[in-house]
N, C-alpha and C positions, 0 to 999 in steps of 0.2 A: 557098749552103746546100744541103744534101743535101737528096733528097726521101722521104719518111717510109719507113719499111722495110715492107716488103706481109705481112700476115701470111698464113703458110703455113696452112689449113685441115684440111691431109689429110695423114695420118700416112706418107704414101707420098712425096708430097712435101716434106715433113722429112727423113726418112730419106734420099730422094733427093739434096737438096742437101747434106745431114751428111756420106753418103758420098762423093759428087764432093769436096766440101772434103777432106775427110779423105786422099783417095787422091793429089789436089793437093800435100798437104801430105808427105805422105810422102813421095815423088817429090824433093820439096824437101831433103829432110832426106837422104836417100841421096844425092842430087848433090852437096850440101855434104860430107857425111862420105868420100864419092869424090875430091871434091878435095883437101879435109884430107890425107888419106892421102899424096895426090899429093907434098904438100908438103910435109908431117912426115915421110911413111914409117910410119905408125904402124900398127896393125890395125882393118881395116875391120867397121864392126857398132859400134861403142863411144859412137856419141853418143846422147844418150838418144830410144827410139821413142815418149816422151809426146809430144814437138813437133809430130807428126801432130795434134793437139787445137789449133791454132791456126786456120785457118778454120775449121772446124766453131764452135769456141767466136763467134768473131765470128757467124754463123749465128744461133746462141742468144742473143746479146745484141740482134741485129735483131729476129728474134722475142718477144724480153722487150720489148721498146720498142713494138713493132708492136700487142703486148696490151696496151695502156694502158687503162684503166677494167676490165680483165677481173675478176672477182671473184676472188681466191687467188693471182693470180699470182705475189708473193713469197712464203707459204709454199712452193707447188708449185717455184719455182727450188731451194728451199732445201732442198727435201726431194727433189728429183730430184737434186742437185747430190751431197750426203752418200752418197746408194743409189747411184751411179752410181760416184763414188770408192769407193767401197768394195768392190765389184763390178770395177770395172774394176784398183784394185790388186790382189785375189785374184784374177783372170785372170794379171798381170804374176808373180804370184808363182809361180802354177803353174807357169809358162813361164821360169823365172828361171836356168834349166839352157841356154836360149839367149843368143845375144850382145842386150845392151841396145837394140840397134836394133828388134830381133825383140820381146824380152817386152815393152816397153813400147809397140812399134806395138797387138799386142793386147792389153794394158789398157788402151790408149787408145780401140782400138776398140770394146768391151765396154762401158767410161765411156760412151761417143758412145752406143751402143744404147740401152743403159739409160734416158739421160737424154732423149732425145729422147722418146722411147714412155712414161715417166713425163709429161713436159711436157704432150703431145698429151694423150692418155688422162683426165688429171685437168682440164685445161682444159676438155676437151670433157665432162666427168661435170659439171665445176661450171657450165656454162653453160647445162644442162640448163634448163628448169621444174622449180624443187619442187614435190613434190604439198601443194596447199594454198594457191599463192603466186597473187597475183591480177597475173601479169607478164601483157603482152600478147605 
């Protein structure tokens, strides 16, 4: 059995591991579409640049588990998740004059910003003390 996922505290260190995953990821995704080529012949840049969002996403499903007992943590997935696609396809769309590998690497990237510094940002607002609450 795995051992429990550690949650990340600091928006620098989110950010940090989102973007390591992410640059991993992409890396990935241009080695495969390199080979592809190789072997089809086909034109390079064509697979889609959202598959960069696969570490990062595993990333954010550690830190969803990591936050267990957190107070909001499912509406803040749910409402980081919505801003961040939606954001990050308007990124993909502005860019949509480059090859797929390109606009969809930065709507993925953009998604990844967004949603990370939503997560961080409101976990850390709601774990606050409210004024009035007898928390110790």
């Amino acid at each position: 059995m795995a051992a429990p996922a550690k949650r990340l505290h600091r928006l620098t260190d989110l950010l940090g591991h989102s973007l390591a995953g992410f640059m991993i990821s992409l890396v990935g995704v241009l080695v495969i579409d390199g080979l592809g080529i190789l072997i089809t012949g086909g034109k390079f840049g064509q697979m889609s640049g959202w598959l960069a969002l696969v570490l990062p996403v595993l990333t954010f499903v550690q830190q969803f588990s990591a936050a267990k007992g957190e107070r909001g943590r499912l509406p803040v997935t749910i409402v980081a998740a919505l801003a961040a696609g939606a954001v990050g396809l308007s990124a993909a769309g502005v860019f949509a004059f480059l090859p797929p590998v390109a606009s969809g690497a930065i709507g993925a990237l953009v998604a990844m910003l967004v949603y990370a510094t939503i997560w961080h940002v409101s976990l850390a607002l709601l774990a606050r003390p409210q004024p009035g609450s007898r928390r110790p």
